[in-house]
C-alpha positions as YAML, in Angstrom:
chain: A
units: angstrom
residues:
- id: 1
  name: UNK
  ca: [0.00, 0.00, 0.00]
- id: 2
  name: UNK
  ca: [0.96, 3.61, -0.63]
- id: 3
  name: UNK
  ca: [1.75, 5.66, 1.89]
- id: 4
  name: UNK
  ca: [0.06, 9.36, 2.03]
- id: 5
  name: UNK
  ca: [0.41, 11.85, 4.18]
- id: 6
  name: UNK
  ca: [-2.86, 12.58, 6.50]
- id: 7
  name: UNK
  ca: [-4.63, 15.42, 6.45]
- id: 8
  name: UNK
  ca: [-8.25, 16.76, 7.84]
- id: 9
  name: UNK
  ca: [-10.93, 17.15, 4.63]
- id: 10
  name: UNK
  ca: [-13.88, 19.04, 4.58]
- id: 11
  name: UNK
  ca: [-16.53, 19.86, 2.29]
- id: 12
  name: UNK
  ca: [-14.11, 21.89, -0.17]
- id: 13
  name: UNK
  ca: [-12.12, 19.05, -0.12]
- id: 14
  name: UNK
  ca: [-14.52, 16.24, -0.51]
- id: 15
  name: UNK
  ca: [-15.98, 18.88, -3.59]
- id: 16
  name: UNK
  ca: [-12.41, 19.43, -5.06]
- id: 17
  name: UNK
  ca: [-11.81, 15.65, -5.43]
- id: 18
  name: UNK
  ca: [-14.71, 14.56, -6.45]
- id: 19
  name: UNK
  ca: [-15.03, 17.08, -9.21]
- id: 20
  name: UNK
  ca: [-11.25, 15.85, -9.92]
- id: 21
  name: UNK
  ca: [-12.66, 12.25, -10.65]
- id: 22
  name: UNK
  ca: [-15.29, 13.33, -12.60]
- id: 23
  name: UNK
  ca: [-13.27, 15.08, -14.57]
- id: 24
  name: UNK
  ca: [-11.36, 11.86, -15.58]
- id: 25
  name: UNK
  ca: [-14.28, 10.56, -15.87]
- id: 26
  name: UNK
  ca: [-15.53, 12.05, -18.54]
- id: 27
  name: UNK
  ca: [-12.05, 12.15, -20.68]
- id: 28
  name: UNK
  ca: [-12.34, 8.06, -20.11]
- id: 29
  name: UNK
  ca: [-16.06, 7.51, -21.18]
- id: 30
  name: UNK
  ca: [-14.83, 9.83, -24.71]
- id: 31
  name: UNK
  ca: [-13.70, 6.45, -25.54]
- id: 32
  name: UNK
  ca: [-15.52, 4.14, -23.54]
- id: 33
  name: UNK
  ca: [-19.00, 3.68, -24.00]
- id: 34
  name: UNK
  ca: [-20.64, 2.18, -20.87]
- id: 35
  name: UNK
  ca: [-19.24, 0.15, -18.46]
- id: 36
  name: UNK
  ca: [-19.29, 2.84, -15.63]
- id: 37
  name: UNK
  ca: [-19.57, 0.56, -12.97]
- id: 38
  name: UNK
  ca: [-15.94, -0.97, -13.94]
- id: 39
  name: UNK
  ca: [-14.19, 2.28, -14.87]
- id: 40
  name: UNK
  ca: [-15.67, 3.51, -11.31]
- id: 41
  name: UNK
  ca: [-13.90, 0.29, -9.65]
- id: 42
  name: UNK
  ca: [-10.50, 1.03, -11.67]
- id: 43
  name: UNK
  ca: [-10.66, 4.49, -10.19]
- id: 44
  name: UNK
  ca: [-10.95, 3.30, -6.19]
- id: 45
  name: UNK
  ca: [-8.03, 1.16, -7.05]
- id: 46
  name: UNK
  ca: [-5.98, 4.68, -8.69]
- id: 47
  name: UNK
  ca: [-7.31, 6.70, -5.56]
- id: 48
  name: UNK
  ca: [-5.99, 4.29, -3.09]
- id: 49
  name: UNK
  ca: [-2.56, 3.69, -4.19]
- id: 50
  name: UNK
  ca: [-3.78, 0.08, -5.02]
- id: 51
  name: UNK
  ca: [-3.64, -2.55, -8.34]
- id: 52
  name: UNK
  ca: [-6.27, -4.50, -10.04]
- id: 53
  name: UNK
  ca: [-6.98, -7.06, -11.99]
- id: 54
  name: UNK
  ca: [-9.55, -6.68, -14.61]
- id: 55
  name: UNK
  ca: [-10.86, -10.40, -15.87]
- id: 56
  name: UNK
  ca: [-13.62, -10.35, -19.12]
- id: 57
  name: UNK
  ca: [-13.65, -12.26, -22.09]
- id: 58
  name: UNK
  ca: [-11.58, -11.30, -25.31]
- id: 59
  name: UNK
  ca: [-13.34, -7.84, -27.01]
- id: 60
  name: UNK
  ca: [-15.04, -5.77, -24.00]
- id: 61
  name: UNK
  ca: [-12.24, -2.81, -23.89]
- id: 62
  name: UNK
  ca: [-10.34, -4.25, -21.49]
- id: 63
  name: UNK
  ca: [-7.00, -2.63, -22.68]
- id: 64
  name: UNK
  ca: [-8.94, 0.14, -24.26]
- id: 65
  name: UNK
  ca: [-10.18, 1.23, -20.81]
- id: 66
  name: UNK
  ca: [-6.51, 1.34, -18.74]
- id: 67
  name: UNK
  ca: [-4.99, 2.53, -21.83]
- id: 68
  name: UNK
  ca: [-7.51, 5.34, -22.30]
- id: 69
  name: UNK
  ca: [-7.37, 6.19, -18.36]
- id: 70
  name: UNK
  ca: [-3.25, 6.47, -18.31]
- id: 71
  name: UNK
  ca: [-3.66, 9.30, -21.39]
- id: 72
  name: UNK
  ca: [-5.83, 11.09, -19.23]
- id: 73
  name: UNK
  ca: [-3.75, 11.22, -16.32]
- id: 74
  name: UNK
  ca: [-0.15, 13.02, -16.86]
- id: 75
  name: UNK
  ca: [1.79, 10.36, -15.98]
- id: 76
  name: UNK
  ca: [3.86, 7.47, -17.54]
- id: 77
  name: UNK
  ca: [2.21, 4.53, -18.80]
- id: 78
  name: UNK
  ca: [3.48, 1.34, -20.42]
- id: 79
  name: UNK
  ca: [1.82, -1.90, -21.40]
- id: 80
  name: UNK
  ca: [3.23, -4.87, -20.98]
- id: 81
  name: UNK
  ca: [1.99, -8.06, -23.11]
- id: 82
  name: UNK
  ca: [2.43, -11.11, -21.09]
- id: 83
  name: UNK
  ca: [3.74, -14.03, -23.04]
- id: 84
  name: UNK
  ca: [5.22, -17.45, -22.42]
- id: 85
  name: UNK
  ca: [8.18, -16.56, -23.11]
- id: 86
  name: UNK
  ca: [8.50, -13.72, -21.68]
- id: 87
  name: UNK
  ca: [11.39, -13.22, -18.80]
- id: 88
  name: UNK
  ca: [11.36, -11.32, -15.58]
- id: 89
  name: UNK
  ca: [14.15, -8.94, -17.26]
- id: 90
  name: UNK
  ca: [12.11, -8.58, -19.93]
- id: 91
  name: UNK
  ca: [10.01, -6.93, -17.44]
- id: 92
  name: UNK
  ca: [12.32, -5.14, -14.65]
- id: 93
  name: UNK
  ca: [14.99, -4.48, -16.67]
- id: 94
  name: UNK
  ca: [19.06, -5.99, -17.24]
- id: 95
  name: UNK
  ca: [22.18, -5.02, -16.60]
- id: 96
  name: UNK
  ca: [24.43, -4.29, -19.75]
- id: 97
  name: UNK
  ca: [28.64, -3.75, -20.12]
- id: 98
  name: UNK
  ca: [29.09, -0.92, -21.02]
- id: 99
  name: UNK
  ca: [32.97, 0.49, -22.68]
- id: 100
  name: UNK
  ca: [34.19, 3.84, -22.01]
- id: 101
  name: UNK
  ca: [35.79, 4.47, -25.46]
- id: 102
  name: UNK
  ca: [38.44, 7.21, -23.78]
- id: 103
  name: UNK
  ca: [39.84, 4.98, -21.01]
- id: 104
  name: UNK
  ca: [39.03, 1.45, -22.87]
- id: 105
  name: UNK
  ca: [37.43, 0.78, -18.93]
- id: 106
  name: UNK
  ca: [34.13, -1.31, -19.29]
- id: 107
  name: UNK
  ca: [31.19, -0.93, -16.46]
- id: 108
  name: UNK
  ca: [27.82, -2.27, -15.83]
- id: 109
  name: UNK
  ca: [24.80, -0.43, -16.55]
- id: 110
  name: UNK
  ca: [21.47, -1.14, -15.12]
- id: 111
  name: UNK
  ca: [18.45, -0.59, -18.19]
- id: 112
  name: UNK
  ca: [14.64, 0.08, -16.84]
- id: 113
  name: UNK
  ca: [12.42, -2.04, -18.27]
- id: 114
  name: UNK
  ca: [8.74, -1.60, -18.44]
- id: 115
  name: UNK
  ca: [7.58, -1.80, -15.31]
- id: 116
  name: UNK
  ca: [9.55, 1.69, -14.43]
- id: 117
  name: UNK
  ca: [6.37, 3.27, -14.93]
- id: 118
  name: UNK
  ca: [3.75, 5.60, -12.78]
- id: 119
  name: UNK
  ca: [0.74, 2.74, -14.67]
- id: 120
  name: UNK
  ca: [1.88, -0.58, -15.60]
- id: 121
  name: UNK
  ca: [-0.63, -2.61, -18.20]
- id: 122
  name: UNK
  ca: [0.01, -6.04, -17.69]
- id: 123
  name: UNK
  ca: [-1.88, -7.73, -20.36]
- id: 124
  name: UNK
  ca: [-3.14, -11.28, -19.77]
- id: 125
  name: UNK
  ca: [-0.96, -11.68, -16.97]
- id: 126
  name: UNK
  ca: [-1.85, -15.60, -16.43]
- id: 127
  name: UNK
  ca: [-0.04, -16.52, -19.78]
- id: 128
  name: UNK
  ca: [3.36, -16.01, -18.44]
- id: 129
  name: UNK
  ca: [5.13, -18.68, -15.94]
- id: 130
  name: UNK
  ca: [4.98, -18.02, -12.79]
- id: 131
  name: UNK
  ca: [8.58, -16.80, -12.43]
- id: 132
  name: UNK
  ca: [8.08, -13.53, -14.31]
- id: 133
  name: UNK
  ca: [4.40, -12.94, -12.50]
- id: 134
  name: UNK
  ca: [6.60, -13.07, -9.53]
- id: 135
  name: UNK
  ca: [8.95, -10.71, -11.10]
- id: 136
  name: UNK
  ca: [5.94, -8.31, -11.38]
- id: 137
  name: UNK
  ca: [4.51, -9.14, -7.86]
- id: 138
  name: UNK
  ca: [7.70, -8.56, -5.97]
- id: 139
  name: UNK
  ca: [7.61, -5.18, -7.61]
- id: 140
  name: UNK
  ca: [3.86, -4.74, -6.97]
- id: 141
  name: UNK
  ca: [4.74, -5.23, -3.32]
- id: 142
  name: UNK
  ca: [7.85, -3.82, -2.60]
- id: 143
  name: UNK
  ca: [8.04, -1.08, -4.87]
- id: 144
  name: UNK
  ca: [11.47, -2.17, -5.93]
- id: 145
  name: UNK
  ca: [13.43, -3.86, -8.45]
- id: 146
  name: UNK
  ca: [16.31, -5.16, -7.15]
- id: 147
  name: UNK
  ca: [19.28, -6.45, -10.00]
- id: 148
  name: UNK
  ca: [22.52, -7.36, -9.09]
- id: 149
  name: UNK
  ca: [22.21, -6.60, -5.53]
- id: 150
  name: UNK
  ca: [21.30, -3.20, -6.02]
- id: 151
  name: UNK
  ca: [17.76, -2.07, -5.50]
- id: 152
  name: UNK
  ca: [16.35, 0.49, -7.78]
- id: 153
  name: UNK
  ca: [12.76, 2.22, -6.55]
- id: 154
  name: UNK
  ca: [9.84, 2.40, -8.53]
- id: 155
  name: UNK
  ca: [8.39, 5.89, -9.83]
- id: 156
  name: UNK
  ca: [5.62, 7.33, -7.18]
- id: 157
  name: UNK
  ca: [2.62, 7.06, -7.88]
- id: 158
  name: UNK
  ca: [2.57, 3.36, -9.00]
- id: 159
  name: UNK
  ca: [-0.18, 1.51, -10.47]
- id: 160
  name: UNK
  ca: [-0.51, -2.45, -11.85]
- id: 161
  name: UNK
  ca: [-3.49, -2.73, -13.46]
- id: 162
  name: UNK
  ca: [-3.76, -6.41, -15.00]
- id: 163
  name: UNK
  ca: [-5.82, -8.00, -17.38]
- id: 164
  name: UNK
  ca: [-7.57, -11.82, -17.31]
- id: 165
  name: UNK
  ca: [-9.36, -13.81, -19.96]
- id: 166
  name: UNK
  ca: [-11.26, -16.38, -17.83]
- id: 167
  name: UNK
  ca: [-12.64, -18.51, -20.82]
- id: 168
  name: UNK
  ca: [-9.30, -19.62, -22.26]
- id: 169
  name: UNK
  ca: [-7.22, -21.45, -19.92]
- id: 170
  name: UNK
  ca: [-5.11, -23.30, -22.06]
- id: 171
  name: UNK
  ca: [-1.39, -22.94, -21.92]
- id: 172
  name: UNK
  ca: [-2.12, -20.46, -18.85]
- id: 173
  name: UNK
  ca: [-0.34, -19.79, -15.66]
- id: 174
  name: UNK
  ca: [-3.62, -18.90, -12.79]
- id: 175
  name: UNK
  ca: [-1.87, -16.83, -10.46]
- id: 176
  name: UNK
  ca: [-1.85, -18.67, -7.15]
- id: 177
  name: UNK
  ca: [-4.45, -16.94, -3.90]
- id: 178
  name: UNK
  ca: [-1.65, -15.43, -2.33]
- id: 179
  name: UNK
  ca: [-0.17, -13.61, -5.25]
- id: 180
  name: UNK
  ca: [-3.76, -12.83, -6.04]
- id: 181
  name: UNK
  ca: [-4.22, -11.08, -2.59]
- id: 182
  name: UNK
  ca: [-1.84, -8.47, -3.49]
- id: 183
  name: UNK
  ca: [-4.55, -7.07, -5.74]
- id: 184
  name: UNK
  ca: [-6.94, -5.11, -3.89]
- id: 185
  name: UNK
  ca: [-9.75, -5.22, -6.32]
- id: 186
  name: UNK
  ca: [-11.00, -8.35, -8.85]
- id: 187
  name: UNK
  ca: [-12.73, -6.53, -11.38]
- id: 188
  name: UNK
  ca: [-15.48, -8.24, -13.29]
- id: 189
  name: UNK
  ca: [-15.89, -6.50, -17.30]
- id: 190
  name: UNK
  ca: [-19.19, -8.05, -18.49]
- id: 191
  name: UNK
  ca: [-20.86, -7.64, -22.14]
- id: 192
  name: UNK
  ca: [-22.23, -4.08, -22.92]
- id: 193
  name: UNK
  ca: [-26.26, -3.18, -23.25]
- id: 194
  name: UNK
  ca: [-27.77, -3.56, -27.13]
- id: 195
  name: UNK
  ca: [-27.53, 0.56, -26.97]
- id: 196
  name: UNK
  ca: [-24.56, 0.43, -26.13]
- id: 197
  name: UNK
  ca: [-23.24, -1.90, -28.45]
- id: 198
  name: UNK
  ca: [-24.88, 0.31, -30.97]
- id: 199
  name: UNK
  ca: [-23.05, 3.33, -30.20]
- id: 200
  name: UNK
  ca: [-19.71, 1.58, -29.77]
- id: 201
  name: UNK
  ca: [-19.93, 0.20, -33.05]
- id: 202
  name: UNK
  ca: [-21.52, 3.83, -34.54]
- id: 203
  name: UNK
  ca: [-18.54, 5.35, -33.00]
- id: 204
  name: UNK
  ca: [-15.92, 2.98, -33.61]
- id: 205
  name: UNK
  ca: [-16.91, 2.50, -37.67]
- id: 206
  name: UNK
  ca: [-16.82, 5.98, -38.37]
- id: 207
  name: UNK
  ca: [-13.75, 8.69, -39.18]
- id: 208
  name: UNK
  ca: [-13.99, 10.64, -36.20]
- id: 209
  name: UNK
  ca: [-10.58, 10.87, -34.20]
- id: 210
  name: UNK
  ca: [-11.07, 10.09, -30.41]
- id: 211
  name: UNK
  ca: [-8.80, 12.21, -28.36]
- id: 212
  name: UNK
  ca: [-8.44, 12.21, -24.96]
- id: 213
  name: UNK
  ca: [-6.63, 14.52, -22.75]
- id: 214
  name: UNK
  ca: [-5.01, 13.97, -19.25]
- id: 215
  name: UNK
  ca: [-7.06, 16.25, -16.22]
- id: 216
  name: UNK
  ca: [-5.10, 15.06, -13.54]
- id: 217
  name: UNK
  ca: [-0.93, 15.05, -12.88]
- id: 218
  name: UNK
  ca: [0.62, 12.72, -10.01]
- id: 219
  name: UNK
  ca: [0.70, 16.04, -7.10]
- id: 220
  name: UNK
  ca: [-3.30, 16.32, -7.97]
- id: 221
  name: UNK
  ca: [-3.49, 12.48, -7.82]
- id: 222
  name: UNK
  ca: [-1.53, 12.48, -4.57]
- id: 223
  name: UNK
  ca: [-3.47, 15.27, -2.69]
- id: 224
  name: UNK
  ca: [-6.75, 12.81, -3.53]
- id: 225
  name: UNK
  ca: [-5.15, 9.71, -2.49]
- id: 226
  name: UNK
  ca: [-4.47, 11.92, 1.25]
- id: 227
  name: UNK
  ca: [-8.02, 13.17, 1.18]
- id: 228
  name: UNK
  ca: [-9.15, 9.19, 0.78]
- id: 229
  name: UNK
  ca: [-7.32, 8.55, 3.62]
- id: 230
  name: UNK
  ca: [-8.27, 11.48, 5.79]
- id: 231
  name: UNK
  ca: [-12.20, 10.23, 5.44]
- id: 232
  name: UNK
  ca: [-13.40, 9.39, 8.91]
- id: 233
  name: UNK
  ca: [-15.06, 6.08, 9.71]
- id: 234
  name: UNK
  ca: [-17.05, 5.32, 12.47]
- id: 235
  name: UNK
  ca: [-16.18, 2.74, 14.73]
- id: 236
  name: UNK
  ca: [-19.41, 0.90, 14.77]
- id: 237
  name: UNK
  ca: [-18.70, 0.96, 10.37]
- id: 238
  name: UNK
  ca: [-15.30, -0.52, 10.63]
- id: 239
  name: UNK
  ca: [-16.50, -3.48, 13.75]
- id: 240
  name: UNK
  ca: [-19.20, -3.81, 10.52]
- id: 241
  name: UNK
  ca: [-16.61, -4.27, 7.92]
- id: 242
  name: UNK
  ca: [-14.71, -6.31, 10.47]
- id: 243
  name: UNK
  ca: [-17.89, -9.19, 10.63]
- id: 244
  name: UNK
  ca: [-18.24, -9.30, 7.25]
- id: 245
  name: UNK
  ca: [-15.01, -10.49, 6.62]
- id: 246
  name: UNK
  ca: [-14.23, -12.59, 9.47]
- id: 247
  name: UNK
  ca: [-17.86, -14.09, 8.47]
- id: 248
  name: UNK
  ca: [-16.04, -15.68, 4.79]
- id: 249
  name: UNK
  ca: [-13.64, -17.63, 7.23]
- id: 250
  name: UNK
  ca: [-14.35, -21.43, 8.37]
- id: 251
  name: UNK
  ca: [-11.97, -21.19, 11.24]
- id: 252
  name: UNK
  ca: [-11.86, -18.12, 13.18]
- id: 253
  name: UNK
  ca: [-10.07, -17.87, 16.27]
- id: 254
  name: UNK
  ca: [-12.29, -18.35, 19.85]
- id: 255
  name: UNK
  ca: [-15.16, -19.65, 17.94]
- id: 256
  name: UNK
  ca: [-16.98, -22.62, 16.96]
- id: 257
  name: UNK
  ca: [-18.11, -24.01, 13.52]
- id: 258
  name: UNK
  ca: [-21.43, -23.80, 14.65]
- id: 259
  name: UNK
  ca: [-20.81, -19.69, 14.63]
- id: 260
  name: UNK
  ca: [-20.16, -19.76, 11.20]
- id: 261
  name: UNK
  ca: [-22.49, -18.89, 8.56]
- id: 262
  name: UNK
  ca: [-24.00, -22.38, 6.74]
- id: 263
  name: UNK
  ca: [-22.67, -20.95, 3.09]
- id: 264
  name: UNK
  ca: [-19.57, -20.29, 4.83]
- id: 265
  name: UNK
  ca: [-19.48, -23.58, 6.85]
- id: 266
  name: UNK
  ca: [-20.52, -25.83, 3.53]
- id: 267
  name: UNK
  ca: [-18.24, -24.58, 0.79]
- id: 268
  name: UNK
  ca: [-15.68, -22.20, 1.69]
- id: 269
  name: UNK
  ca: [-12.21, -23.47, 1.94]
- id: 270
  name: UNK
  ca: [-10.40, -20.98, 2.79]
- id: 271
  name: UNK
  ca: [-11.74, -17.30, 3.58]
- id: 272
  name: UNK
  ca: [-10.63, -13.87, 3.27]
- id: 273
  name: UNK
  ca: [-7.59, -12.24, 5.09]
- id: 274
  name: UNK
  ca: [-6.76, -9.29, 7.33]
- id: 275
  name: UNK
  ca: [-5.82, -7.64, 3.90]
- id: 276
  name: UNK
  ca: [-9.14, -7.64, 3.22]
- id: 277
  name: UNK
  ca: [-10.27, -5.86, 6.13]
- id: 278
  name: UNK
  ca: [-8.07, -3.18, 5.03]
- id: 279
  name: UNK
  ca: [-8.99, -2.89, 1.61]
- id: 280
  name: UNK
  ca: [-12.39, -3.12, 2.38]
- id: 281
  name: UNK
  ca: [-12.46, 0.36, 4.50]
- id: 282
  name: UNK
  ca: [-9.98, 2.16, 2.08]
- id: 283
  name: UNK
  ca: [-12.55, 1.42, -0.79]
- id: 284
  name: UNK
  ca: [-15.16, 2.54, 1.32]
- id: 285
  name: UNK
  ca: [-13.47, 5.67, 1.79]
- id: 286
  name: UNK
  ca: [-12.49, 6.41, -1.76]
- id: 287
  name: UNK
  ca: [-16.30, 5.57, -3.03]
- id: 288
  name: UNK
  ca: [-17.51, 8.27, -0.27]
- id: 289
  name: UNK
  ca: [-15.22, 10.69, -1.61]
- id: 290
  name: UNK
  ca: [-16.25, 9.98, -5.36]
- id: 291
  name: UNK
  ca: [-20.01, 10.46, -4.50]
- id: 292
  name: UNK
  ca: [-19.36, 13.05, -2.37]
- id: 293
  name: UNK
  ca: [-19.77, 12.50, 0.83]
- id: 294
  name: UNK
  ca: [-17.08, 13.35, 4.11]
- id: 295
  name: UNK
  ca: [-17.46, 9.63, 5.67]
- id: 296
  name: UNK
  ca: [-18.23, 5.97, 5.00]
- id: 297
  name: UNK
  ca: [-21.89, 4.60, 5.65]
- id: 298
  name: UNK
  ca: [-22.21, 1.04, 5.09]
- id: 299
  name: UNK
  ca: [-23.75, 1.16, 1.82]
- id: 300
  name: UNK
  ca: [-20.30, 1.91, 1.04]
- id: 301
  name: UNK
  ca: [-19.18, -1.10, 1.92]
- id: 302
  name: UNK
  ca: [-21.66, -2.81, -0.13]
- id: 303
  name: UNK
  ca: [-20.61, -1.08, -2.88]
- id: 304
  name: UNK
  ca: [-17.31, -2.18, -2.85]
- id: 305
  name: UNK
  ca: [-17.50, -5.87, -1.27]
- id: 306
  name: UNK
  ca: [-17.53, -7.36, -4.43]
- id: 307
  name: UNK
  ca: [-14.05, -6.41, -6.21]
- id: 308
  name: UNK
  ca: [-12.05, -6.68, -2.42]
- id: 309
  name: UNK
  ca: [-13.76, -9.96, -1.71]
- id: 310
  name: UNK
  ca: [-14.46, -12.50, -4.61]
- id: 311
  name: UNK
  ca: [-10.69, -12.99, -5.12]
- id: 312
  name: UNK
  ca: [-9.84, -13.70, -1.34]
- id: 313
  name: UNK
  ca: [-12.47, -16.59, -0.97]
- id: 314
  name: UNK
  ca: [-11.44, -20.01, -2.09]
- id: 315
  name: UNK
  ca: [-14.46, -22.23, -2.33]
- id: 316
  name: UNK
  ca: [-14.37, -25.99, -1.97]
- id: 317
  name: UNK
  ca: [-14.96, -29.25, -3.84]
- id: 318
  name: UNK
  ca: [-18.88, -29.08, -2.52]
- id: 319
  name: UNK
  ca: [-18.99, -25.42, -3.86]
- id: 320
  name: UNK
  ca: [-18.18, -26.31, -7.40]
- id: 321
  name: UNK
  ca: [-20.43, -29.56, -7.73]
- id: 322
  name: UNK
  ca: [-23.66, -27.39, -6.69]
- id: 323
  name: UNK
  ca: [-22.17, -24.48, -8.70]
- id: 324
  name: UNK
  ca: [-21.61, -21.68, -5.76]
- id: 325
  name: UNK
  ca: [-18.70, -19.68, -6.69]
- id: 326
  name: UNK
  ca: [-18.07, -16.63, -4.22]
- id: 327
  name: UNK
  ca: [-19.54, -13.83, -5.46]
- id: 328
  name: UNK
  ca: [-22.80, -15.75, -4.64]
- id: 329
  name: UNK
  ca: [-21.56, -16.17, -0.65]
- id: 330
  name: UNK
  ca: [-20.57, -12.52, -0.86]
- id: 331
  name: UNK
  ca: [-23.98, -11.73, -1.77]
- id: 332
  name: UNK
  ca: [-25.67, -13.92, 0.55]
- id: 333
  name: UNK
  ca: [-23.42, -12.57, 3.59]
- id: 334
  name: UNK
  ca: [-24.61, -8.25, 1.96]
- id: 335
  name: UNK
  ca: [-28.39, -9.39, 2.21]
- id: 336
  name: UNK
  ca: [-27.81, -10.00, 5.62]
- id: 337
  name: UNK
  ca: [-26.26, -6.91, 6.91]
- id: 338
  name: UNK
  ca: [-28.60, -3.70, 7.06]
- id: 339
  name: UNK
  ca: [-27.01, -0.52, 5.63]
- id: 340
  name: UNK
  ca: [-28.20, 1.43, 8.47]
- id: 341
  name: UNK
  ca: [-26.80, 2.07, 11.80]
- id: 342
  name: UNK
  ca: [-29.24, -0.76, 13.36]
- id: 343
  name: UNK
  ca: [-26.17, -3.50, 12.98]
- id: 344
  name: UNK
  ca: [-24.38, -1.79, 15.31]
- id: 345
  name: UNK
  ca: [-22.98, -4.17, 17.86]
- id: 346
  name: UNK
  ca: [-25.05, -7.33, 16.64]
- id: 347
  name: UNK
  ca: [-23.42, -10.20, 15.63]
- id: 348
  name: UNK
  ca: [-23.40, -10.95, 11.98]
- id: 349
  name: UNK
  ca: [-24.15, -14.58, 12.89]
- id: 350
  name: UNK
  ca: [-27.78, -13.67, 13.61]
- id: 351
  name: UNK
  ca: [-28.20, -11.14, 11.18]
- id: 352
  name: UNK
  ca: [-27.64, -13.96, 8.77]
- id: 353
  name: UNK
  ca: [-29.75, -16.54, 10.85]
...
């Protein structure tokens, strides 16, 4: 996570940023028709100082969309198009020898790859080996690349934002749940509406020239990323956000299986981490700020439960023979927590019950 510097917000503030996003917004949607829900998703990720992974089938804008939001933010951007042959130097960069022509003295000289950008695109991620997505993740979490012993830092802001065909595994690499974790949001892309297939195809067909111009440099980006974090929570929102995590996990610590949700207790494997917890408040924070508002409610946590869950929960055996994937047990575990103040201090056991 990215560190930013805390500050107290009020309304100017919470107006200032979210006019800032909206702003992006709009440059993004000049060549993205739709799809609002999953540009709005990428942006919590940008405003928190976090990466995503964006998983669709082939054809839905997936590249478009990152591609389009790095040209309308002033800051570097490179794509990255995962292969199987690719290498992790192909990706962090090498060391070359290097011959000083005057002296005839030769020296080593380290060359940035890709990934010494503010927004990495890594495109279909999974169809690399799992040595060069760890290549990427070490980067992702450390912001470092270190190459011959020497450890060279990552430009600030920094953003992976990865892509994932889910249809095609063949000849893939899935990246394994704990490399997975490391994204804060799972991003679903999903096909568009028949009008808006229309217009994409009016607008794409045609001669005119889409172009798209960056609203937003990396100090403006920074000042909203300490706003986000500046957002007050309640403490009776976070014990919330606290239960509805904990509630994804078969074994939790001074409790019994009998505690544990029956969706939970029948096909979850493993459940979500304190990582989650985290992630789970910091999106609630940025999606107050983009709607306006100076502090999370738990419809905010709604909201975002979705993209900081469904890649932390690892159903079992039982969960794929009666097809119950997660997003299902995230759902079930939402209907049962009010978005109103009422669930303060009850257990989410019996909300559920």
């Amino acid at each position: 996570m990215q560190e930013s510097p805390q500050v107290s917000i009020g309304p100017e503030d919470a107006r200032w940023a979210a006019e800032a996003v909206q702003r992006v917004r709009g440059e993004v949607h000049k060549a993205i028709v739709g799809q609002d829900r999953v540009l709005d998703e990428t942006l919590l990720a940008l405003l928190c100082g976090g990466h995503a992974v964006i998983e669709g089938v082939p054809g839905l804008a997936k590249t478009l969309l990152i591609a389009t939001l790095a040209r309308s933010l002033s800051m570097q951007f490179s794509r990255i198009q995962f292969t199987p042959d690719l290498m992790p130097s192909d990706i962090t960069g090498t060391e070359v020898i290097e011959e000083d022509r005057a002296s005839g003295t030769r020296s080593l000289r380290f060359v940035r790859g890709p990934v010494f950008a503010n927004l990495v695109l890594a495109d279909e991620i999974n169809r690399t080996p799992p040595k060069t997505q760890a290549a990427l993740l070490e980067a992702m979490q450390e912001r470092q690349v270190t190459v011959g012993g020497v450890a060279h830092r990552l430009p600030s802001p920094f953003f992976v934002l990865a892509t994932q065909n889910p249809i095609e595994q063949e000849g893939t690499y899935p990246l394994p749940e704990a490399q997975l974790d490391r994204f804060m949001l799972n991003i679903r892309i999903g096909y568009p509406t028949e009008a808006e297939e229309l217009e994409i195809v009016q607008r794409t067909t045609g001669s005119a020239a889409v172009v798209t111009e960056a609203v937003m440099d990396a100090e403006e980006l920074s000042r909203v990323q300490s706003i986000v974090r500046a957002v007050p929570v309640a403490e009776h929102v976070t014990r919330l956000a606290l239960r509805i995590v904990r509630a994804t996990r078969v074994a939790r610590q001074g409790e019994t299986m009998g505690e544990v949700p029956p969706l939970v207790r029948d096909y979850v494997a493993w459940g979500a981490g304190p990582r989650a917890s985290q992630f789970l408040i910091l999106a609630a924070k940025a999606r107050a700020l983009m709607t306006g508002e100076l502090h999370v409610r738990p419809e905010h946590l709604h909201a975002v439960a979705l993209p900081v869950l469904r890649h932390r929960i690892v159903t079992n055996f039982n969960a794929e023979a009666d097809g119950v994937d997660s997003e299902r047990i995230i759902r079930s575990l939402l209907e049962g927590v009010p978005v109103d103040a009422s669930a303060e201090g009850r257990p989410l056991d019996r909300l559920l019950s």
